[in-house]
SEVOVO-520029 format. One record per residue (C-alpha): residue in one letter; x, y, z. Coordinates in Angstrom, 2 decimals, always signed. Layout:
# residues N
a|X|Y|Z
...
# end
This chain:
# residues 345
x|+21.89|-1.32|+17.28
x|+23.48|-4.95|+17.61
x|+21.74|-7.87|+19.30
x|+25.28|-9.18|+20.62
x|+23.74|-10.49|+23.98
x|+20.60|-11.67|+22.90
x|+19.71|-15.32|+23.62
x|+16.82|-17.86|+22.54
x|+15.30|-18.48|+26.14
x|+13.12|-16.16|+28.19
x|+16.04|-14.70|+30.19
x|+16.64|-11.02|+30.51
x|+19.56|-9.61|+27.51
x|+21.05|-5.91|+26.84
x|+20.82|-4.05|+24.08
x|+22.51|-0.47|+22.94
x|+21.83|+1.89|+25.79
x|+21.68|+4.43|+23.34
x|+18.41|+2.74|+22.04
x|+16.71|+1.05|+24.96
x|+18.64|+1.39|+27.85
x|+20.17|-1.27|+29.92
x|+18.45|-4.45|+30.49
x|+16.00|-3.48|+28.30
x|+15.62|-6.89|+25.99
x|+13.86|-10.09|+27.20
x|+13.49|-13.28|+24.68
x|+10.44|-15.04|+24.51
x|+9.07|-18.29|+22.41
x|+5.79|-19.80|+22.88
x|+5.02|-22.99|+22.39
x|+1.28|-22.86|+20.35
x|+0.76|-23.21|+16.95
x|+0.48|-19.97|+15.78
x|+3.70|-18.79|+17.59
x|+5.87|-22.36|+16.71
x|+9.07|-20.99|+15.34
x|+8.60|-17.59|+16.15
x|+11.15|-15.70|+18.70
x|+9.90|-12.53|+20.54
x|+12.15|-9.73|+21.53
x|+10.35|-7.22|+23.76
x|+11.91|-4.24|+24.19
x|+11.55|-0.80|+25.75
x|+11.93|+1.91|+23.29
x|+13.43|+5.37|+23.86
x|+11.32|+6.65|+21.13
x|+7.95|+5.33|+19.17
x|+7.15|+8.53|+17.14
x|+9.26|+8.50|+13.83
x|+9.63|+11.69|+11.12
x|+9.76|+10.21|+7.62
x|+12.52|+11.64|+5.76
x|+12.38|+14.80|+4.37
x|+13.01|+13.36|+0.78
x|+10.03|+10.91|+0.61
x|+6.79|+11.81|-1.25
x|+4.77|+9.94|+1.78
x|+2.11|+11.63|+2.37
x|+2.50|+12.52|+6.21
x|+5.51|+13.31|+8.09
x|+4.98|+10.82|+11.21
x|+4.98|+7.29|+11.63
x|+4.38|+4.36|+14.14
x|+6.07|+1.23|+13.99
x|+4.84|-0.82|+17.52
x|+6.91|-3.93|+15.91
x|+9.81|-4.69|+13.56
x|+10.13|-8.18|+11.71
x|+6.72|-9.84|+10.53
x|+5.34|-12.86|+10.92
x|+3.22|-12.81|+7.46
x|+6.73|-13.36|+5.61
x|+5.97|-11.38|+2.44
x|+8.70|-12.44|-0.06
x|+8.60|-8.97|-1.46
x|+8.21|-6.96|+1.64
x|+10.30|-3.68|+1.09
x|+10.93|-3.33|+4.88
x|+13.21|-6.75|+5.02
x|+16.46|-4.50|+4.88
x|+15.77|-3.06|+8.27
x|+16.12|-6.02|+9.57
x|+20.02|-6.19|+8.85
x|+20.52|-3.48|+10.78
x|+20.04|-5.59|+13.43
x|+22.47|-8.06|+12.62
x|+19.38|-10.39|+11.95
x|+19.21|-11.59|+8.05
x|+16.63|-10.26|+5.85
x|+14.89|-13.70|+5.14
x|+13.95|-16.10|+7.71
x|+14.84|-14.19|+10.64
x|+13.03|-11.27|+9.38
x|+9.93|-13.50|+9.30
x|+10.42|-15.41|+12.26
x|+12.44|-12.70|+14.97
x|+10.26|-10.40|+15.89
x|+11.02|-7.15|+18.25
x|+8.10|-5.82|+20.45
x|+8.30|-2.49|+21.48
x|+6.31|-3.27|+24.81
x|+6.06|+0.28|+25.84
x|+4.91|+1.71|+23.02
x|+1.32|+3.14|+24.11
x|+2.67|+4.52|+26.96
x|+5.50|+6.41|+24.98
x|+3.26|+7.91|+22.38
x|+0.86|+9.03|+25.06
x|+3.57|+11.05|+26.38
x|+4.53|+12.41|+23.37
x|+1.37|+13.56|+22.23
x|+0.72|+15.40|+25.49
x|+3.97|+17.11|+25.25
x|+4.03|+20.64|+24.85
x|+5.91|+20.54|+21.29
x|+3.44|+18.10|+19.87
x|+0.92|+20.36|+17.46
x|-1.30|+17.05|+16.25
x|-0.03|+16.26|+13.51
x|-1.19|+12.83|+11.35
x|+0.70|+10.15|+12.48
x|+0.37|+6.61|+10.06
x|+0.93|+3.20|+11.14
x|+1.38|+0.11|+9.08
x|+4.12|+1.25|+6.46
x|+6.73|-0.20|+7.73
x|+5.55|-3.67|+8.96
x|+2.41|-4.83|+10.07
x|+1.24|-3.32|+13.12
x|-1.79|-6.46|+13.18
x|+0.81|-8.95|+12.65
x|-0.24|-12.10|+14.79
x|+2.24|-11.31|+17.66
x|-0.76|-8.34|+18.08
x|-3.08|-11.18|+19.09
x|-0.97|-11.88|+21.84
x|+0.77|-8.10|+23.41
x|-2.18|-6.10|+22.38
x|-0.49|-3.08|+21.88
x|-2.77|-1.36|+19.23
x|-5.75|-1.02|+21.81
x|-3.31|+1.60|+23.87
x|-2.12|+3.44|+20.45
x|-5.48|+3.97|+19.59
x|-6.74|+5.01|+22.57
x|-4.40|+7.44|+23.35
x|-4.34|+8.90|+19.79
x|-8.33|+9.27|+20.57
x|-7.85|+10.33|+23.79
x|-6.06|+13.77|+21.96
x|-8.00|+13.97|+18.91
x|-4.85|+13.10|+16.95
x|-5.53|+12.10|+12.48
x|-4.23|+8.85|+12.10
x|-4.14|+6.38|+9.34
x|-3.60|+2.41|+9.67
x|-2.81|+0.04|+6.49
x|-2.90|-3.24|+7.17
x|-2.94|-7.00|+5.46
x|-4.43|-8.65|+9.27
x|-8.32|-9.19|+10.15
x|-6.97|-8.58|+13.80
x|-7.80|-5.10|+12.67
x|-11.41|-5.93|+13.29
x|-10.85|-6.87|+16.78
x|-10.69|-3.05|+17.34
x|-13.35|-1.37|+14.98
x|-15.39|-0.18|+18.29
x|-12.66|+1.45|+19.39
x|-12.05|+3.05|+16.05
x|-15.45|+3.98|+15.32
x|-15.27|+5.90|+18.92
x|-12.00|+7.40|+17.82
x|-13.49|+8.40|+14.08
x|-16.14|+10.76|+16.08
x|-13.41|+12.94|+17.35
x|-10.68|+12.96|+14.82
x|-9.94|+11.91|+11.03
x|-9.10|+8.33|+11.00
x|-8.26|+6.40|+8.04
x|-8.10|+2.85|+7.06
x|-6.44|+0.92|+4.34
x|-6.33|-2.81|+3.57
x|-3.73|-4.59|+1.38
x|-5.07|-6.59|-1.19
x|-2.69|-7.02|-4.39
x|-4.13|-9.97|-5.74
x|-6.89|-12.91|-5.54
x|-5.60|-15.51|-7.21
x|-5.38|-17.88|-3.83
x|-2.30|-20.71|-5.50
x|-0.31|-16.83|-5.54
x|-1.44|-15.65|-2.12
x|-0.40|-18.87|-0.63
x|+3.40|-18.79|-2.10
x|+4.53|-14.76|-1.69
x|+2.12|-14.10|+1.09
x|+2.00|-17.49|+3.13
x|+1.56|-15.88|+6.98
x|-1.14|-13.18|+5.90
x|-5.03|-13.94|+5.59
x|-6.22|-14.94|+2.50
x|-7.30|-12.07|+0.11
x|-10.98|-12.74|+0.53
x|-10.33|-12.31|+4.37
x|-8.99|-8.99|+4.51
x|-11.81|-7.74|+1.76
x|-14.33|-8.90|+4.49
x|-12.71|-5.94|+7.04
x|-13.78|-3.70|+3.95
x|-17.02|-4.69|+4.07
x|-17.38|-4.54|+7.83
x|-15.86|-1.16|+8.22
x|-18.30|+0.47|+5.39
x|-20.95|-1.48|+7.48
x|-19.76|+0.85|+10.46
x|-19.59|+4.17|+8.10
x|-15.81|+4.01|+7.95
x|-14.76|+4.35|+4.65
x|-12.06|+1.99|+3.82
x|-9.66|+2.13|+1.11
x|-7.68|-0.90|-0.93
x|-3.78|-0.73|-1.66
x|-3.39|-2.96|-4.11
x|-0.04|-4.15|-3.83
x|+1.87|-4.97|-4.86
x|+1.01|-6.15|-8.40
x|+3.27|-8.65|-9.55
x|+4.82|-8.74|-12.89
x|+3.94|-11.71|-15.11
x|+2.23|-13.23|-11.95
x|-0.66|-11.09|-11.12
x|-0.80|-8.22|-14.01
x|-2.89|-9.83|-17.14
x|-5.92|-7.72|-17.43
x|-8.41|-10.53|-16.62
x|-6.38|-10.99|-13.25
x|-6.14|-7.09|-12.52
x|-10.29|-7.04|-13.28
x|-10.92|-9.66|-11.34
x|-9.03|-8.07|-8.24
x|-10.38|-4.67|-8.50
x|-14.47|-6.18|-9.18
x|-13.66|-8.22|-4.92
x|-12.46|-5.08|-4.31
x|-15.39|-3.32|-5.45
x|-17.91|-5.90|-4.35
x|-16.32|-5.30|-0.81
x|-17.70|-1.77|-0.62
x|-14.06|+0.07|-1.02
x|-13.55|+3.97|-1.47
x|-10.70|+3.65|-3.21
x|-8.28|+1.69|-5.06
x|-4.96|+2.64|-5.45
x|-2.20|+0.19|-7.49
x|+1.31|-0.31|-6.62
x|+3.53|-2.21|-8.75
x|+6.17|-4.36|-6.75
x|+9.47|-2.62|-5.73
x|+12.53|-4.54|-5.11
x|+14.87|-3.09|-2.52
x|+17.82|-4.47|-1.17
x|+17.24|-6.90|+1.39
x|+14.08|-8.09|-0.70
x|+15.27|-8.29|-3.69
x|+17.16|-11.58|-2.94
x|+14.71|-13.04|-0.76
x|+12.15|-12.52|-3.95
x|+14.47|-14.00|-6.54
x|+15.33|-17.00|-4.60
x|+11.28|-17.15|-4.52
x|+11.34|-16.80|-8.16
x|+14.02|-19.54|-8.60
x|+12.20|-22.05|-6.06
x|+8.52|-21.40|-7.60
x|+8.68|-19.30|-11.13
x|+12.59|-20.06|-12.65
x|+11.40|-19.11|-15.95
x|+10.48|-15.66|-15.32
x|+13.79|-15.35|-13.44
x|+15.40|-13.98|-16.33
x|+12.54|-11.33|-17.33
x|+12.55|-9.72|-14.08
x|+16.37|-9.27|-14.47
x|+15.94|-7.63|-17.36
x|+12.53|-5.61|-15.95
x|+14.79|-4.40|-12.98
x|+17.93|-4.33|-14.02
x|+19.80|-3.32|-11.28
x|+17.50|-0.55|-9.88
x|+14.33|-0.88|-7.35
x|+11.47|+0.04|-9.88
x|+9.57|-1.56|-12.87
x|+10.26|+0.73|-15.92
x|+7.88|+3.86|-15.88
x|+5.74|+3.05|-18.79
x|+5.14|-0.28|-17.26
x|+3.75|+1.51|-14.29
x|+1.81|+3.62|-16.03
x|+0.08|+1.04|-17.54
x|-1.06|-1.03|-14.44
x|-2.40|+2.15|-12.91
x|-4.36|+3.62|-15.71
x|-5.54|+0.16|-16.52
x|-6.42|-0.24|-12.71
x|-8.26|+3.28|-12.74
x|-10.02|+2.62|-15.62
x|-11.59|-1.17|-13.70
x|-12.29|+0.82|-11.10
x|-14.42|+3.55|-12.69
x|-16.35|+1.01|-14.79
x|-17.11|-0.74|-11.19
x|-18.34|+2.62|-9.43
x|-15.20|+3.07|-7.21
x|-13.80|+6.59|-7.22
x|-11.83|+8.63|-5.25
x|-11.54|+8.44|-1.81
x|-14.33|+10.34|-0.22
x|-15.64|+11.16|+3.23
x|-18.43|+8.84|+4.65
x|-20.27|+8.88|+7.85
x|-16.95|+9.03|+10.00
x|-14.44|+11.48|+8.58
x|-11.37|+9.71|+6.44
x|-8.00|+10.30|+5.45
x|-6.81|+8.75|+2.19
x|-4.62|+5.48|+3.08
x|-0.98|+6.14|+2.95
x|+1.12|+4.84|+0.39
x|+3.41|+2.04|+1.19
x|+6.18|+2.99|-1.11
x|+9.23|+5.27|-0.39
x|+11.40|+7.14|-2.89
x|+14.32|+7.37|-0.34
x|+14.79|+4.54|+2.53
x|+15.84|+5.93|+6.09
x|+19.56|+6.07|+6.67
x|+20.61|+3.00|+9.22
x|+20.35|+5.03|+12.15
x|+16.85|+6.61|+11.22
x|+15.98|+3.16|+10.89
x|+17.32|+1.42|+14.25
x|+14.57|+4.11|+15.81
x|+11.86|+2.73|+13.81
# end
């Protein structure tokens, strides 16, 4: 889709028929502090529920993406690209234009009480964050929840916002009628890092708190940690100290993931690089070459070394508590969407 009548005041725009209808786009800014510089671009979907592509190795078939763009302006974040299909860049507008799918409760309530619908998981949270702060203000998570509840649907949410906590009652009610999982995003703790590549996000300690507060409410919650970031956040004191806080928090699991670089991010990271780390400009170069994906072995290393932290701290795999869990999905792809996949998302 193309935003070709979109405007920067609260007046009513079109977008692609084809995608939201007529009339479907209105602009919004607010003027506090934690919106300043943030545009909103609320929308009426045709469509909420998205199949992952055949070729991924995700491990679930259905996603939810309530928003696209995110405010907590990850330098790395793998989902920039999508943003260009939008004829928005993938750096600052990806950060700071931000589409609202307004109707998105109400759509996936219909879908999961259609007659084709057979219950399958649906995850949330691997594209962008679906607790980004624009959920503070459109509240659309309370009405996904509910209706996945509502239908005894599996669902899994990973997510880098406390906002998540705003809604544990409701997922505690919806975790005695159906599998629900829950996954935080903690790569690192080292706070000079955190404030640099992940400068819209809570700090690390922050999100390890919704750990502990979901294992106080028998929800077992897992850790992504990712993305580790070579030379920055992968010395074995560094990686030890990460996955102790992540232990200390009361985590099921722990599960590494080494930083990808895909179009899109990729030059949003290395101007990062350039701006705050130009000497290791030249070893990631030569780590990446011209492909996505730190070298194999390199891999390899982080996650037995990660495995091997968490054993010696008594985390192991994910297991079922006093509400029933599904292991947190994985926020990595092997094959991205094709454009027009992606406009859906």
């Amino acid at each position: 889709m193309r935003w070709d009548h979109l405007n920067d005041d609260s007046a009513a725009g079109a977008a692609d028929p084809a995608l939201f209808g007529a009339d479907a786009v209105v602009t919004r800014t607010f003027d506090t502090p934690e919106f300043r510089g943030i545009t909103f671009h609320e929308v009426r979907a045709r469509s909420i529920v998205n199949r992952v592509p055949g070729a991924s190795r995700m491990p679930f078939e259905w996603t939810v993406n309530p928003y696209r763009g995110c405010s907590h302006a990850c330098v790395y974040c793998f989902a920039r690209r999508t943003h260009g299909y939008l004829d928005l860049d993938t750096g600052l507008d990806f950060d700071s234009q931000i589409v609202v799918k307004v109707n998105a409760p109400e759509l996936l309530r219909r879908k999961l009480a259609s007659a084709g619908w057979q219950g399958a998981h649906i995850a949330m949270g691997t594209n962008v964050d679906c607790y980004q702060r624009a959920e503070g203000r459109y509240r659309l998570m309370p009405g996904i929840i509910t209706a996945l509840r509502d239908h005894a649907n599996p669902f899994s949410i990973l997510t880098k916002g406390t906002l998540i906590l705003r809604d544990l009652p409701l997922l505690t009610r919806a975790a005695e009628v159906t599998d629900v999982g829950v996954s935080v995003s903690v790569g690192f703790t080292d706070t000079e890092l955190w404030r640099t590549v992940e400068p819209g996000t809570p700090a690390p300690e922050r999100r390890l708190e919704v750990v502990r507060r979901f294992a106080e409410q028998g929800i077992g919650c897992a850790v992504l940690m990712a993305p580790v970031l070579p030379f920055l956040s992968d010395r074995p004191e560094q990686l030890r100290a990460t996955v102790r806080a992540i232990a200390d928090a009361g985590a099921v699991s722990v599960t590494p993931l080494v930083l990808h670089l895909r179009p899109g991010a990729r030059e949003w990271y290395t101007a990062w690089l350039h701006r705050h780390h130009p000497h290791l400009v030249e070893r990631y170069e030569r780590m990446y070459g011209d492909g996505a994906y730190a070298p194999t072995w390199y891999q390899r290393r982080i996650t037995r070394q990660v495995h091997e932290m968490a054993a010696e701290f008594g985390i192991g795999p994910a297991r079922h508590g006093a509400t029933r869990h599904i292991a947190a999905a994985r926020a990595d792809r092997d094959q991205e969407p094709s454009p027009t996949q992606l406009t859906l998302m």
